[in-house]
C-alpha distance (Angstrom), angle and dihedral (degrees) to the residues before:
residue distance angle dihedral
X1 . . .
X2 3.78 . .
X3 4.11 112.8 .
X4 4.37 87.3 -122.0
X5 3.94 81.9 58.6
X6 3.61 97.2 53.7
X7 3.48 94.9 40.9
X8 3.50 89.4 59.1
X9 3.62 92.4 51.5
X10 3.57 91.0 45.0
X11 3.99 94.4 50.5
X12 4.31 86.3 49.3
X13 3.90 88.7 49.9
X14 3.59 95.5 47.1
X15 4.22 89.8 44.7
X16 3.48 91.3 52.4
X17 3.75 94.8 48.0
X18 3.99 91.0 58.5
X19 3.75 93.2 40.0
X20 4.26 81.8 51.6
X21 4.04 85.6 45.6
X22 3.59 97.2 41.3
X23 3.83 91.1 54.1
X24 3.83 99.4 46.7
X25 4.04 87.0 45.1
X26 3.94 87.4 57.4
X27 3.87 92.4 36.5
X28 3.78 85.4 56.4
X29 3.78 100.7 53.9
X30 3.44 94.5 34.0
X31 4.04 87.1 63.8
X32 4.24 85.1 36.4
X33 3.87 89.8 54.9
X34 3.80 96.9 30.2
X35 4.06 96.3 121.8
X36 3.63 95.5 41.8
X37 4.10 90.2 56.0
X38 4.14 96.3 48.1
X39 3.09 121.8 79.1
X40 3.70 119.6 -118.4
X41 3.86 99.3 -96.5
X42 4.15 89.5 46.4
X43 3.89 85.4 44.6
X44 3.40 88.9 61.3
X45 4.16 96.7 38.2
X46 3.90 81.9 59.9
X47 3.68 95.2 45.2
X48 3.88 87.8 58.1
X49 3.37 101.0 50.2
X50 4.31 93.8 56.1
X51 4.34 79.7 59.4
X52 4.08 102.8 80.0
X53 3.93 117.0 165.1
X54 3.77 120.9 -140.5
X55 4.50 106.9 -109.4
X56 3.98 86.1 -174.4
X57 4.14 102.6 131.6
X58 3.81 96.3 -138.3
X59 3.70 123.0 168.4
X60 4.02 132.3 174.4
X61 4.13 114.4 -94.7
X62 3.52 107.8 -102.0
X63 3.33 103.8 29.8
X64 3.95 114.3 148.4
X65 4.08 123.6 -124.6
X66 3.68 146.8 135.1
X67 3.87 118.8 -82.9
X68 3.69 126.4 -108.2
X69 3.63 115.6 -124.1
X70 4.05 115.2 -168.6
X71 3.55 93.9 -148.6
X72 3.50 97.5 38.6
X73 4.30 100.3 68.8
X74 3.58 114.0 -159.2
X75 4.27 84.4 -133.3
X76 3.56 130.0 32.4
X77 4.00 97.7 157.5
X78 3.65 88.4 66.4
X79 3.87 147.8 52.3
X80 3.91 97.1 -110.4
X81 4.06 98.9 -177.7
X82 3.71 130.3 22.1
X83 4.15 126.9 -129.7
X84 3.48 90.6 -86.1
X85 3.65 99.6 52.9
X86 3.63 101.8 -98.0
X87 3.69 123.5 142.0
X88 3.54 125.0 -124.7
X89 4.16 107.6 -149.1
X90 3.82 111.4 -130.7
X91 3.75 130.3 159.2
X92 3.70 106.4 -89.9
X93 3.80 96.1 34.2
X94 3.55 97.3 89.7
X95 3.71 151.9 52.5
X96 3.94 102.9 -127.3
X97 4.24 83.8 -173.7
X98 3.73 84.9 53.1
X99 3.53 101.5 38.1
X100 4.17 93.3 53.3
X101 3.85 90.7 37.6
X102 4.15 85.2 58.1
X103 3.75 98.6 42.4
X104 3.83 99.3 30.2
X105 4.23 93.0 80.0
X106 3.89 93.5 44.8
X107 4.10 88.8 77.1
X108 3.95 94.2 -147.4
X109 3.60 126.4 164.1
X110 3.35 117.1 -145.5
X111 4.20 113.4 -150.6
X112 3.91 112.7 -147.3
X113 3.99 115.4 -169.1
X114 3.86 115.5 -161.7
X115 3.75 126.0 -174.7
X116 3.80 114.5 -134.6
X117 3.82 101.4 179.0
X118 3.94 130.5 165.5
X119 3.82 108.8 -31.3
X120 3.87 91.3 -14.8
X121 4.25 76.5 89.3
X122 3.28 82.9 87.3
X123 3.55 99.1 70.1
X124 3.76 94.6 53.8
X125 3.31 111.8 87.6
X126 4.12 90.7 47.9
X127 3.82 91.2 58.9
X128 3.99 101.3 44.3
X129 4.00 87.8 43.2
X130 4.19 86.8 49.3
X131 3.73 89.8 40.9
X132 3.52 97.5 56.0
X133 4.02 89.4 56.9
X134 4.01 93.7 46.6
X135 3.53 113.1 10.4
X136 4.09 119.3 89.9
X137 3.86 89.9 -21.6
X138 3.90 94.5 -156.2
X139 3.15 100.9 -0.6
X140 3.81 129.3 109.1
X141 3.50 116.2 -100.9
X142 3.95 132.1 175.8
X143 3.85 113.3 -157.2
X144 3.83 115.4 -147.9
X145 4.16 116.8 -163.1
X146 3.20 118.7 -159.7
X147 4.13 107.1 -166.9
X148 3.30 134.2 129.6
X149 4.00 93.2 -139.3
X150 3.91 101.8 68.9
X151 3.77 99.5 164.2
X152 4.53 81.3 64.5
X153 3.82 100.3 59.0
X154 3.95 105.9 122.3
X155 4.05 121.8 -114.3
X156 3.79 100.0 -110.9
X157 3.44 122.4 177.8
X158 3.67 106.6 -129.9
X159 3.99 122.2 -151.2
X160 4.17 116.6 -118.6
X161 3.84 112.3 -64.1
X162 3.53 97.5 15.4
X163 4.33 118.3 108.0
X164 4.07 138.2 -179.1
X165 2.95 128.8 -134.7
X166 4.05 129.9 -172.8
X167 3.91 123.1 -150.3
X168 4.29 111.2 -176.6
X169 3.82 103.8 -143.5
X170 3.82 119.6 173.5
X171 3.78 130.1 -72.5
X172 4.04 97.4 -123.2
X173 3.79 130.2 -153.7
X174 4.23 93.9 -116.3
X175 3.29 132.2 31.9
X176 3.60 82.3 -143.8
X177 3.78 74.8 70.8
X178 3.52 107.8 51.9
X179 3.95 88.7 49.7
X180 3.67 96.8 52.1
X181 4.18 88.5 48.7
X182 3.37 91.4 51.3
X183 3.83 93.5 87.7
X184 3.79 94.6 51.8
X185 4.05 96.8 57.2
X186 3.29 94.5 44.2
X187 3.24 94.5 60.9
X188 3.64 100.6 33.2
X189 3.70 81.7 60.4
X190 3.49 99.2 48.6
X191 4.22 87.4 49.8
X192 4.45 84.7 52.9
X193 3.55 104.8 39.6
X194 4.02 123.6 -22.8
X195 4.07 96.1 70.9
X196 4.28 78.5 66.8
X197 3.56 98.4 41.4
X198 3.88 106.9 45.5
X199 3.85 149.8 23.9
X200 3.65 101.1 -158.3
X201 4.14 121.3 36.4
X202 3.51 121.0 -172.1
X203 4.22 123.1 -171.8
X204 3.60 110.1 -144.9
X205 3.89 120.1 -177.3
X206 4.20 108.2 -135.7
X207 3.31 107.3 -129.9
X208 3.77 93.9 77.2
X209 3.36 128.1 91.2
X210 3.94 125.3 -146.1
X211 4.23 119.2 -131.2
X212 3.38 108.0 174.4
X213 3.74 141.4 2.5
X214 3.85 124.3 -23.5
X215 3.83 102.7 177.7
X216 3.97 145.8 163.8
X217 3.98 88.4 -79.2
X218 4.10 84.5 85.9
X219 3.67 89.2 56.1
X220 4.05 115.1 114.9
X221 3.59 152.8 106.6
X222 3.65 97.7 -63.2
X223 3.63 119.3 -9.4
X224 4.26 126.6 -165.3
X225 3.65 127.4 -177.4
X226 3.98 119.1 -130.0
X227 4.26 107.6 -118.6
X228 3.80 107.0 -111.0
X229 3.84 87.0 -138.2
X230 3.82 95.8 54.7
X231 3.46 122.5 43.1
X232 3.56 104.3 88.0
X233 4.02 91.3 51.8
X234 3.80 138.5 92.2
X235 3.87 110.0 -98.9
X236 3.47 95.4 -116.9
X237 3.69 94.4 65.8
X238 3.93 92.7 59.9
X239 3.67 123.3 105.0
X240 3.21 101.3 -107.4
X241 4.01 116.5 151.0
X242 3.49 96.8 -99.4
X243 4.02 100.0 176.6
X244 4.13 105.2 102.1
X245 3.60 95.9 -140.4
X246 3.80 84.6 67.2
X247 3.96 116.9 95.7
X248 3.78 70.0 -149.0
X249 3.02 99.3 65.1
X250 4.66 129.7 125.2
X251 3.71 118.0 -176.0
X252 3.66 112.0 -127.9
X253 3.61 95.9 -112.7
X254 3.95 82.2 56.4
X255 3.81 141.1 95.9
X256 3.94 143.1 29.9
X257 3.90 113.5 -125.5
X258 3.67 128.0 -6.2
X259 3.69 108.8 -107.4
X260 3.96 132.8 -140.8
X261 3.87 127.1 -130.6
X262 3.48 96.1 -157.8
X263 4.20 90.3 78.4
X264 3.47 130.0 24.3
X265 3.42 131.6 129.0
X266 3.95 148.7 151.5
X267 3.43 147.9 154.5
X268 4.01 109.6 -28.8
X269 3.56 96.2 -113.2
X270 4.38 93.6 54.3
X271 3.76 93.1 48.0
X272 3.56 95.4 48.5
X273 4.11 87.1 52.7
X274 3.59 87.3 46.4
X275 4.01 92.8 45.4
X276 3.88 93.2 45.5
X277 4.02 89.7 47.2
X278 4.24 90.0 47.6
X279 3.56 87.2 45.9
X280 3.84 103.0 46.4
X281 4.62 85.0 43.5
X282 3.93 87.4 53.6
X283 3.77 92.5 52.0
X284 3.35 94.4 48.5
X285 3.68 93.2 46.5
X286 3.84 89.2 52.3
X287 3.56 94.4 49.8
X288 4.15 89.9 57.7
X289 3.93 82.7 44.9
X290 3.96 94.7 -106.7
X291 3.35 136.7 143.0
X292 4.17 120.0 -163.5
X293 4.24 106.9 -133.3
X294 3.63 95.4 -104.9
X295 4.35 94.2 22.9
X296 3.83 100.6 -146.1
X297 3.77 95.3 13.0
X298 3.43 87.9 54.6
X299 3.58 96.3 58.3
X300 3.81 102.2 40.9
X301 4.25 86.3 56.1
X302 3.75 80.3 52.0
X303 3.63 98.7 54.6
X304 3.47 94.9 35.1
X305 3.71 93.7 58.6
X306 3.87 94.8 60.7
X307 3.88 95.8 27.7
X308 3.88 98.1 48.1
X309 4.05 118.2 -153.1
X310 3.63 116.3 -128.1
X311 3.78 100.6 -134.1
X312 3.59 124.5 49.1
X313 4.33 119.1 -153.8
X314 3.63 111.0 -153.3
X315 4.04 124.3 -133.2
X316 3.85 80.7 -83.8
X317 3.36 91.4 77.7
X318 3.74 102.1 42.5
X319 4.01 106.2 27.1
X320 3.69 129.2 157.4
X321 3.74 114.8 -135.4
X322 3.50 97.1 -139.0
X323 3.69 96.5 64.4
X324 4.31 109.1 78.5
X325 3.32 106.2 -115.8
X326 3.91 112.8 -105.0
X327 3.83 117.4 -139.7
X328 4.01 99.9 -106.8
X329 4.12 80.0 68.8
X330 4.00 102.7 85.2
X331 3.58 87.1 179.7
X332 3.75 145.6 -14.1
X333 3.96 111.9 -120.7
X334 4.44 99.3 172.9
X335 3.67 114.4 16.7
X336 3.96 124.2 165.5
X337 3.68 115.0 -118.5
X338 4.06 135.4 -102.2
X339 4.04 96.9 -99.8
X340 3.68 142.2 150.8
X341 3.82 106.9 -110.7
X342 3.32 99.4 -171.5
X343 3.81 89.9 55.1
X344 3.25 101.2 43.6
X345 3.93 105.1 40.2
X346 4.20 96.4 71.2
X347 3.89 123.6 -143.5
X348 3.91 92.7 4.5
């Protein structure tokens, strides 16, 4: 071989060797400086991704419980699992002495943010005091109020492992308002603090009141609760926002249940991409001067549509007490309170 031919070679070798070099180098302080060069909100995104929770169903040997037959299902009356392999929580479809005896050795605490706003402070003291009989029994649980009157938060004695915490957010001119911000400080809260605090966050509107258990068999990726009003009807009669121009909007042909705003919940790092994505719709909406139907409800039945949650929570989880209760509904566990909307929701 001719010494102009290994030169050649030799000059490639070495060229590739500091390209090689070069691109580790950069790789390196590209990872070194990774936080300074995000932004806060993609800081945060990145930060949630490192947490991953453990889905391994483990329970202790011995433990007593009924068998599970496969052609004996636990609930004929109703659908029990979606098309896309979802399932929808009913009484009757689950093991409670399972379901704590899995969940109870992960030590996860589950965040919960509540909006007490204007005269919805009312409504406060009801849920926390009904929440700390059904809500996360034994589990640990960090409250997060939203309200922009502080100094009115009810004393509530709060079981072991379980804290409060109060955020003052503004007193807005709509409801309309506070509903459609709703989106934005929860996840602007879950960017600053929750993604350190908690595994599982669940958003719970306050004028509810809770009846019966509310336990770790809602926990999953990306959970949505079934409207009370709608799940007996044709698709095309919910409310979605059906005007195009919406980032709201659902065609008619489009969508599987018609979800409810006031619960919905997941794993920390789902709800924040479904916050963020709510959020970033509603802006745009209000910069072409629109408004979805049902503002943030509208867009989280949007989004859920074409990013589907993995666990479903029947009416019994999300009721409205002035409907009578049918006989597929064993029990209520969350229902929203008889009130006057007009008189409570101010300058609508």
């Amino acid at each position: 071989m001719s010494k102009g031919r290994l030169r050649v070679q030799y000059g490639i070798l070495l060229l590739t060797t500091i390209v090689l070099i070069s691109g580790l180098i950069r790789s390196a302080t590209k990872c070194h400086h990774f936080d300074e060069l995000l932004t806060s909100s993609e800081t945060s995104q990145k930060q949630l991704f490192r947490k991953a929770i453990t889905h391994q169903s483990t329970i202790a040997q011995g433990l007593q419980y009924r068998q599970t037959w496969v052609l004996t299902p636990p609930r004929s009356d109703v659908l029990t699992v979606t098309l896309w392999l979802a399932p929808i929580v009913w009484e009757g479809t689950f093991d409670p002495v399972i379901i704590d005896n899995i969940y109870m050795t992960k030590s996860l605490t589950i965040a919960t943010t509540v909006f007490a706003v204007g005269k919805y402070i009312r409504f406060l003291g009801n849920f926390l005091e009904t929440a700390e009989q059904h809500y996360m029994v034994g589990f640990k649980v960090r409250y997060y109020i939203f309200t922009d009157q502080p100094e009115q938060v009810p004393a509530v004695t709060l079981a072991p492992g379980r804290m409060l915490s109060i955020t003052k957010v503004p007193k807005f001119s709509r409801w309309q308002e506070i509903s459609s911000r709703r989106m934005e400080i929860i996840q602007t809260a879950i960017e600053e603090h929750i993604h350190k605090e908690a595994d599982y966050i669940y958003c719970l509107d306050v004028d509810m009141k809770f009846h019966n258990r509310w336990g770790p068999e809602v926990l999953d990726t990306l959970v949505a609760a079934i409207h009370p009003w709608f799940y007996t009807m044709d698709r095309k009669r919910f409310t979605y926002e059906r005007r195009p121009a919406s980032k709201a909007y659902v065609p008619m042909d489009q969508g599987d249940f018609y979800y409810m705003a006031a619960a919905f919940g997941g794993r920390v790092e789902d709800v924040y991409k479904l916050t963020k994505t709510c959020r970033e719709n509603l802006e745009e909406d209000k910069n072409n001067n629109l408004e979805a139907a049902w503002q943030e409800e509208s867009h989280l039945n949007r989004y859920l549509v074409y990013t589907k949650p993995t666990k479903l929570l029947s009416p019994e989880y999300m009721w409205d007490d002035v409907i009578e209760r049918p006989s597929e509904m064993r029990l209520i566990r969350f229902s929203a309170i008889v009130k006057d909307k007009a008189e409570v929701r101010e300058n609508a």
